[in-house]
DOGU-176221 format. One record per atom (N, C-alpha, C, O, CB): residue number from 1; atom name; x, y, z. Coordinates in steps of 0.001 Angstrom, whole numbers, always signed. Glycine has a CB too. Layout:
<rs>
R   resi   name        px        py        pz
R    NUM     CA         X         Y         Z
...
</rs>
This chain:
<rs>
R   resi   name        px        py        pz
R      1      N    -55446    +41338    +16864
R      1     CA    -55904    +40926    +15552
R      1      C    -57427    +40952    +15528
R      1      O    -58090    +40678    +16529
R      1     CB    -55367    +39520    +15193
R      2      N    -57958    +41288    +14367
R      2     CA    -59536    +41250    +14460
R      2      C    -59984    +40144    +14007
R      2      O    -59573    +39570    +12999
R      2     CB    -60259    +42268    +13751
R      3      N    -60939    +39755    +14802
R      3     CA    -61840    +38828    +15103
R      3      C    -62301    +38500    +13452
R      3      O    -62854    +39200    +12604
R      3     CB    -63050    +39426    +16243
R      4      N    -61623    +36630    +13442
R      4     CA    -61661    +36009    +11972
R      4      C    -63197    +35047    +11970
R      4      O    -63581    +34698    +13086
R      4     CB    -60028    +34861    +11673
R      5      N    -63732    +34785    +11215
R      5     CA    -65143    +34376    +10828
R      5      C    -64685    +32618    +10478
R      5      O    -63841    +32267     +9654
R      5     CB    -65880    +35486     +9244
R      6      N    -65382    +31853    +11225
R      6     CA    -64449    +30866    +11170
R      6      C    -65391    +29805     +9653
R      6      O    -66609    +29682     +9781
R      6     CB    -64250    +30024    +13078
R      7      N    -64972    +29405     +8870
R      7     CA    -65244    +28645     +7209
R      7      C    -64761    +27893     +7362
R      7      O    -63575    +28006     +7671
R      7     CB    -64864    +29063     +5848
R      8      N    -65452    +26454     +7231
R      8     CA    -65730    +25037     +6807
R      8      C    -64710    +25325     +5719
R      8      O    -64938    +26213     +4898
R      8     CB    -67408    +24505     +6360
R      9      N    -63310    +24426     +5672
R      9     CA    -62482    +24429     +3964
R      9      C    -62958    +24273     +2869
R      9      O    -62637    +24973     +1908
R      9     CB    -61596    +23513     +3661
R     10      N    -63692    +23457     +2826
R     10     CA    -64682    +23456     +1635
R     10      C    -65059    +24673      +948
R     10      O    -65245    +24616      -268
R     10     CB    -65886    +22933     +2033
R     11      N    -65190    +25724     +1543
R     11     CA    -65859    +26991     +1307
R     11      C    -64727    +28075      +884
R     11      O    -65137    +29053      +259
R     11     CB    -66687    +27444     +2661
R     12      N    -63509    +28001     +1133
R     12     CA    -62519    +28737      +624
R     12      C    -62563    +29492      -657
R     12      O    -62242    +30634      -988
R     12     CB    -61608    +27993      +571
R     13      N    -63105    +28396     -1299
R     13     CA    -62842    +28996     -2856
R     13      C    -64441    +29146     -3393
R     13      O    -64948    +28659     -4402
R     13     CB    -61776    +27722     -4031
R     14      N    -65075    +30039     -2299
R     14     CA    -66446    +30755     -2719
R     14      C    -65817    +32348     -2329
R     14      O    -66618    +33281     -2278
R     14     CB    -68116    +30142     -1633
R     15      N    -64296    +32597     -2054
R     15     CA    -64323    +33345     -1550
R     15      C    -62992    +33897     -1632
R     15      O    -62061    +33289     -1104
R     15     CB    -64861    +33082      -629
R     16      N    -62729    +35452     -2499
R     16     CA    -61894    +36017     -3281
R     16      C    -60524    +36562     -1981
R     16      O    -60466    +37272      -977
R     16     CB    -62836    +37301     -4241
R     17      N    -59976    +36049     -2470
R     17     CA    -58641    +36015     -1532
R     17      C    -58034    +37454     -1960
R     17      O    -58181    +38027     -3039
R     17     CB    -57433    +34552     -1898
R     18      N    -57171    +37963      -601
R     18     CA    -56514    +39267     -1269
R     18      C    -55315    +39334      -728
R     18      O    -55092    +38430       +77
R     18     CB    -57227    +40645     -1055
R     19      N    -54017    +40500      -980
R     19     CA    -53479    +40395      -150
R     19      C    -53422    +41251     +1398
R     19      O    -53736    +42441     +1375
R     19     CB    -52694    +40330      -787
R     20      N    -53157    +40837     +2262
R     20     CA    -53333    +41139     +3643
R     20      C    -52739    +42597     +3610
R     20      O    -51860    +42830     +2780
R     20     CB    -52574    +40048     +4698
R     21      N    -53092    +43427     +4317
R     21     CA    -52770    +44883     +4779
R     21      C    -51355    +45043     +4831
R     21      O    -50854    +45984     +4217
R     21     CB    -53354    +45252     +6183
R     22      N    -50531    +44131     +5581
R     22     CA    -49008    +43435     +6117
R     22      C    -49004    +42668     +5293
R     22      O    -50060    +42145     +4936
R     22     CB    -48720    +42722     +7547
R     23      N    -47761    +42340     +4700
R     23     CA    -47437    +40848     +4513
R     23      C    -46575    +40244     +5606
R     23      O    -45490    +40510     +6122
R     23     CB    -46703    +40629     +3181
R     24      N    -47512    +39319     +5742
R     24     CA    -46778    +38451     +7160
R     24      C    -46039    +36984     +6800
R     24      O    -45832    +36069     +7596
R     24     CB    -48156    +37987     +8415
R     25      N    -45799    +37013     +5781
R     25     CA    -45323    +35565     +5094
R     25      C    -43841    +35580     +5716
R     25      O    -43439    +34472     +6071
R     25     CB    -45335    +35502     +3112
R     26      N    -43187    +36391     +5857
R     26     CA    -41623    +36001     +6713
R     26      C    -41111    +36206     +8060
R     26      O    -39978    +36107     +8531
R     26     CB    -40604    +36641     +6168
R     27      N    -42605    +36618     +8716
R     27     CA    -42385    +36774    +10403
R     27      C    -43309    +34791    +10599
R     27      O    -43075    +34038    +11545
R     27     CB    -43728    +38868    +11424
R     28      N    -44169    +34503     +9546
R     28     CA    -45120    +33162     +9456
R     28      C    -44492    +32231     +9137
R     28      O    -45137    +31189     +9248
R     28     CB    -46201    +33114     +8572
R     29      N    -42778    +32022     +8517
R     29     CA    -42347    +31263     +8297
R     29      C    -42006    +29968     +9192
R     29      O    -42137    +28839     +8721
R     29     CB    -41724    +31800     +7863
R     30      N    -41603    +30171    +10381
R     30     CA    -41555    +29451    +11245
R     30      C    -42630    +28389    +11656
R     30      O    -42542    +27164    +11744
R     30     CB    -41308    +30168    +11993
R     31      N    -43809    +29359    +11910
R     31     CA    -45123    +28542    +12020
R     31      C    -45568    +27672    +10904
R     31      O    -46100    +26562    +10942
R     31     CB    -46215    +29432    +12231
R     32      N    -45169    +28563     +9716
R     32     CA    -45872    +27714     +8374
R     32      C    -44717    +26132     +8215
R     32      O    -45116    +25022     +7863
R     32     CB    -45738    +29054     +6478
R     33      N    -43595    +26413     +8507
R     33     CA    -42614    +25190     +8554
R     33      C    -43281    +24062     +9668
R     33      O    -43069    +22868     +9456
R     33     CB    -40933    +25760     +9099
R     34      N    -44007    +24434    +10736
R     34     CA    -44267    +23381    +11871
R     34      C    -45558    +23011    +11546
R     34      O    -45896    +21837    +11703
R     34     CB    -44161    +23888    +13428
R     35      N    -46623    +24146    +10952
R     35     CA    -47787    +23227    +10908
R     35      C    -47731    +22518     +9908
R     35      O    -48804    +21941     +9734
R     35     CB    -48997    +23768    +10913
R     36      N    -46500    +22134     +8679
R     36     CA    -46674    +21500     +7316
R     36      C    -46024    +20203     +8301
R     36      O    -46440    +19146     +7825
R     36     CB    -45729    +22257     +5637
R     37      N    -45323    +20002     +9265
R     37     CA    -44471    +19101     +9815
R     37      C    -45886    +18258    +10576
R     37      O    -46320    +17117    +10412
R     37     CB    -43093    +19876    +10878
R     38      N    -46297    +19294    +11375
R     38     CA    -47692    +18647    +12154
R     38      C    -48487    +17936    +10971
R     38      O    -48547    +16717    +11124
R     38     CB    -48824    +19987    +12959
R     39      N    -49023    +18355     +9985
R     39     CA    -49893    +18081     +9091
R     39      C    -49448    +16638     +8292
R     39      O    -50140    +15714     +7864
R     39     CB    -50003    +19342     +8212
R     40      N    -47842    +16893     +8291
R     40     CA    -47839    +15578     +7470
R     40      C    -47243    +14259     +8080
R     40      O    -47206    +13186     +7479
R     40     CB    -47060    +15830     +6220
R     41      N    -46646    +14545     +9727
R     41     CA    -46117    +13374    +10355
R     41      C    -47147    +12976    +11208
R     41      O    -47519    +11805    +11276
R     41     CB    -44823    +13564    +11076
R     42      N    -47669    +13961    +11917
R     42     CA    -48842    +13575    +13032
R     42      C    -50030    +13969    +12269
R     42      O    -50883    +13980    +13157
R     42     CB    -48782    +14436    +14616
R     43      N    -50543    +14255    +11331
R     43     CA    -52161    +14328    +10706
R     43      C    -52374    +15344    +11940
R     43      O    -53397    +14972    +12514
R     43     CB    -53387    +12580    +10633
R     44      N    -51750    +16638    +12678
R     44     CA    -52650    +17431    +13247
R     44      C    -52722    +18674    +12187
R     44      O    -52028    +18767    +11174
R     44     CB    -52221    +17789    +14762
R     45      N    -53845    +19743    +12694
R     45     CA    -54654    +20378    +12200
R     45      C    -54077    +22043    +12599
R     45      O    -53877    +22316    +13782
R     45     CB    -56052    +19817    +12701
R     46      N    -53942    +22639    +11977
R     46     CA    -53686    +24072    +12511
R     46      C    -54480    +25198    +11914
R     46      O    -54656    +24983    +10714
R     46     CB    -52262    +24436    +12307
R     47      N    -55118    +26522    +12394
R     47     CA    -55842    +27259    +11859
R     47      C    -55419    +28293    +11371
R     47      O    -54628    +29068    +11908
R     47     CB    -56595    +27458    +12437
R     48      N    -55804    +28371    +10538
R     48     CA    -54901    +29436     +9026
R     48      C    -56205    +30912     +9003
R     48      O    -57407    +30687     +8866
R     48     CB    -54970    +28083     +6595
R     49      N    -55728    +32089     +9137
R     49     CA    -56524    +33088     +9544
R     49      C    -56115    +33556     +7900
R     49      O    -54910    +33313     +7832
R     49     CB    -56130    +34069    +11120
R     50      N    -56579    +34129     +6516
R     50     CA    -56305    +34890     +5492
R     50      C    -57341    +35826     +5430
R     50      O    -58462    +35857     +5938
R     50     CB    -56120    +34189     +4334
R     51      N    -56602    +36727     +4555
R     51     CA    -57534    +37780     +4025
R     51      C    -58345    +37942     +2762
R     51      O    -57849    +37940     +1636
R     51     CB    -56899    +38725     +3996
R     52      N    -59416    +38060     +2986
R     52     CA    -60406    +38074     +1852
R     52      C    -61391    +39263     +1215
R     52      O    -61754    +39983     +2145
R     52     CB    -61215    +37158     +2230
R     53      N    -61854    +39636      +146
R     53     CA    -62708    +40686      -287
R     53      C    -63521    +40957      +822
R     53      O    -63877    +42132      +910
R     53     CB    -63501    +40379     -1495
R     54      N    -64011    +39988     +1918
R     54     CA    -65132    +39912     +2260
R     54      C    -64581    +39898     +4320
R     54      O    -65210    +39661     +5351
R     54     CB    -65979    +38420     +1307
R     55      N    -63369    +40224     +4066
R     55     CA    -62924    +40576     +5230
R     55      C    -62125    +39511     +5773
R     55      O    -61814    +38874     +4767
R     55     CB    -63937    +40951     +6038
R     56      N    -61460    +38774     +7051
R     56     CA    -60279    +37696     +7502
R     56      C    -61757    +36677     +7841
R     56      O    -62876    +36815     +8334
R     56     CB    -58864    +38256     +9205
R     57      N    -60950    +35666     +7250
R     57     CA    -61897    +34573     +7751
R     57      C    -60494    +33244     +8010
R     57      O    -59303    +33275     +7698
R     57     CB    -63416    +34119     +6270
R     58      N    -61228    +32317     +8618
R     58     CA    -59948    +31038     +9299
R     58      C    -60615    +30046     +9112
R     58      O    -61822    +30052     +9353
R     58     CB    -59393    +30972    +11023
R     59      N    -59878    +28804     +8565
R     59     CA    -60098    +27537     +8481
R     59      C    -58933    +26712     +9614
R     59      O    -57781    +27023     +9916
R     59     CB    -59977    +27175     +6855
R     60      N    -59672    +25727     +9991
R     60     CA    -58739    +24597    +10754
R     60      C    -58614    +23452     +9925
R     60      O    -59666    +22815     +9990
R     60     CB    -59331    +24069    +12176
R     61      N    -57898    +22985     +9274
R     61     CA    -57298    +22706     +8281
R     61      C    -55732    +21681     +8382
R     61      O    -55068    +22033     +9357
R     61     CB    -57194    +24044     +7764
R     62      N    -55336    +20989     +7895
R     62     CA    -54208    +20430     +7428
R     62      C    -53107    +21126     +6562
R     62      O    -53379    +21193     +5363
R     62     CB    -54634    +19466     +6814
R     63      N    -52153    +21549     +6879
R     63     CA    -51462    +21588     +5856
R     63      C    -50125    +20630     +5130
R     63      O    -49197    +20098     +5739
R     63     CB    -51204    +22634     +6084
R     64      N    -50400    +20626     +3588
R     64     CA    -50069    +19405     +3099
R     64      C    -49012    +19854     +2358
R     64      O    -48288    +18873     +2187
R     64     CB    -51107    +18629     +2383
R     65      N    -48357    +21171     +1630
R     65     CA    -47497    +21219      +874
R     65      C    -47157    +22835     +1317
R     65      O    -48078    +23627     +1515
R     65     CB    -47916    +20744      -597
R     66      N    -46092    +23126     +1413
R     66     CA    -45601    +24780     +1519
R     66      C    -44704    +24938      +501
R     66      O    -43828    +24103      +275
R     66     CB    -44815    +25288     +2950
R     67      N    -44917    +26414      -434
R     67     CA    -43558    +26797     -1367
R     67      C    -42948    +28215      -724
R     67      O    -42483    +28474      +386
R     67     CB    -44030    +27088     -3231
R     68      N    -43062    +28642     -1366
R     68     CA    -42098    +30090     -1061
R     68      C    -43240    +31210     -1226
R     68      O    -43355    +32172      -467
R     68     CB    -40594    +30417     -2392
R     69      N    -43960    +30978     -2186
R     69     CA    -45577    +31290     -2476
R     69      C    -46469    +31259     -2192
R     69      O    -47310    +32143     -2359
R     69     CB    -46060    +31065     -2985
R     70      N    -46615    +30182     -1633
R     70     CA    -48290    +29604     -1010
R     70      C    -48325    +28483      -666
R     70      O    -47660    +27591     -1194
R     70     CB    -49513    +29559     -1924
R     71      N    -49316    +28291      +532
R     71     CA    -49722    +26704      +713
R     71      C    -50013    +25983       -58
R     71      O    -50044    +26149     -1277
R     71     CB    -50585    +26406     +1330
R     72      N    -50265    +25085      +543
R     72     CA    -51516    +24294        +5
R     72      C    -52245    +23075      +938
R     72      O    -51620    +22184     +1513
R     72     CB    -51020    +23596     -1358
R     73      N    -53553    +23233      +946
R     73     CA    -54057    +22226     +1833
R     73      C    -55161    +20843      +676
R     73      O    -55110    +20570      -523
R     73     CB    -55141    +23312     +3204
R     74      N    -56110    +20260     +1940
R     74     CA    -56877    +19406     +1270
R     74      C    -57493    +19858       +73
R     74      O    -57816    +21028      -134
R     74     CB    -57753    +18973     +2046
R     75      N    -57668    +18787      -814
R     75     CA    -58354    +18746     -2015
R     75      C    -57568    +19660     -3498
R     75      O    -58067    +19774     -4617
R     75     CB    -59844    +19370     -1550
R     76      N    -56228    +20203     -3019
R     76     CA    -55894    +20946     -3873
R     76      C    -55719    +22186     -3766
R     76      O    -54883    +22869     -4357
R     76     CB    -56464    +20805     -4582
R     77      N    -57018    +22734     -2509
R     77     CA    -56802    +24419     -2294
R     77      C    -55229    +25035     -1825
R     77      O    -54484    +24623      -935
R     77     CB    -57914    +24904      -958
R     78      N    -55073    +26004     -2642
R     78     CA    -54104    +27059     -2689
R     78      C    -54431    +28133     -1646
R     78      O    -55547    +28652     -1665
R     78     CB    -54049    +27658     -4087
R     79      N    -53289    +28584      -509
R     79     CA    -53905    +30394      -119
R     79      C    -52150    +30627       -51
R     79      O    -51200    +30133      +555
R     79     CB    -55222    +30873     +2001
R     80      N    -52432    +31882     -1248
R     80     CA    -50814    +32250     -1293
R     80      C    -50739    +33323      -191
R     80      O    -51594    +34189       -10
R     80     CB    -50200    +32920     -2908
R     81      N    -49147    +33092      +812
R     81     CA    -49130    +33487     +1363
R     81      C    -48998    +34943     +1375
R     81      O    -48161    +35270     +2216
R     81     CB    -48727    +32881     +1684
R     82      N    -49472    +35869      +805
R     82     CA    -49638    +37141      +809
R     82      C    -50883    +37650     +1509
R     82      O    -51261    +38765     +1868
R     82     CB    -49578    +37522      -441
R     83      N    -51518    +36081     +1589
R     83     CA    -53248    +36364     +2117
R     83      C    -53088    +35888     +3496
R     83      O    -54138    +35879     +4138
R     83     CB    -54691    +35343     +1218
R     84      N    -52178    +35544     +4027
R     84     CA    -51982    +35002     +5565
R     84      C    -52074    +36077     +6233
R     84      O    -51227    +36956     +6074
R     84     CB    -50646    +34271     +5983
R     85      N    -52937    +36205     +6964
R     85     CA    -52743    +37121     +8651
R     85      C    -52125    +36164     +9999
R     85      O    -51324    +36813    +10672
R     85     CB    -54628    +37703     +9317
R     86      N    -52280    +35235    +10325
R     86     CA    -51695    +34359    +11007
R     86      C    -51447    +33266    +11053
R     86      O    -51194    +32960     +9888
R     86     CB    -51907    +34369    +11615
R     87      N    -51279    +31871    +12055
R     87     CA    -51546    +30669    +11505
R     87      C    -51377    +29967    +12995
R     87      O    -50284    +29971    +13561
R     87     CB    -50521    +30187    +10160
R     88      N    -52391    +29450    +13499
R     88     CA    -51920    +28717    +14833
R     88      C    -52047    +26937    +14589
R     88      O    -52358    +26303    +13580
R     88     CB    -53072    +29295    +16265
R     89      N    -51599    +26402    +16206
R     89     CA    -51591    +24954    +16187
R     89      C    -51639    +24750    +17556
R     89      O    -51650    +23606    +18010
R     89     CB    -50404    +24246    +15477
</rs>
């Protein structure tokens, strides 16, 4: 995988999301099910790699809500999963 540019969450939404080359949203399902489990029983943190105009960048991050569509983490931010390249913990 190429080397992701790592962004403060805060900064997400200075920054035009696209969708990823792959869509990796149903090989990510698994992971995206454990880090929403981590995020909301144990408050741990997992790093979410997406794709952007401006090339893959990764936040370490919480995640607080999953649909079939897209996350969602602190403060409200959305990254639909079409923009996922990976997701660790």
């Amino acid at each position: 995988m190429t080397s992701a540019e790592l962004i403060p969450k805060e900064d997400i939404l200075k920054y035009k999301l696209t969708r990823a080359s792959e869509n990796h949203s149903r090989e990510l399902q698994s992971k995206l099910q454990n880090a929403l489990r981590l995020g909301n029983e144990f408050k741990s943190k997992a790093t979410i790699t997406f794709q952007t105009l401006d090339g893959p960048k990764r936040v370490e991050t919480t995640v607080w809500t999953l649909t079939e569509d897209a996350l969602q983490i602190k403060n409200g931010v959305v990254l639909p999963l079409g923009s996922l390249l990976d997701i660790e913990y």
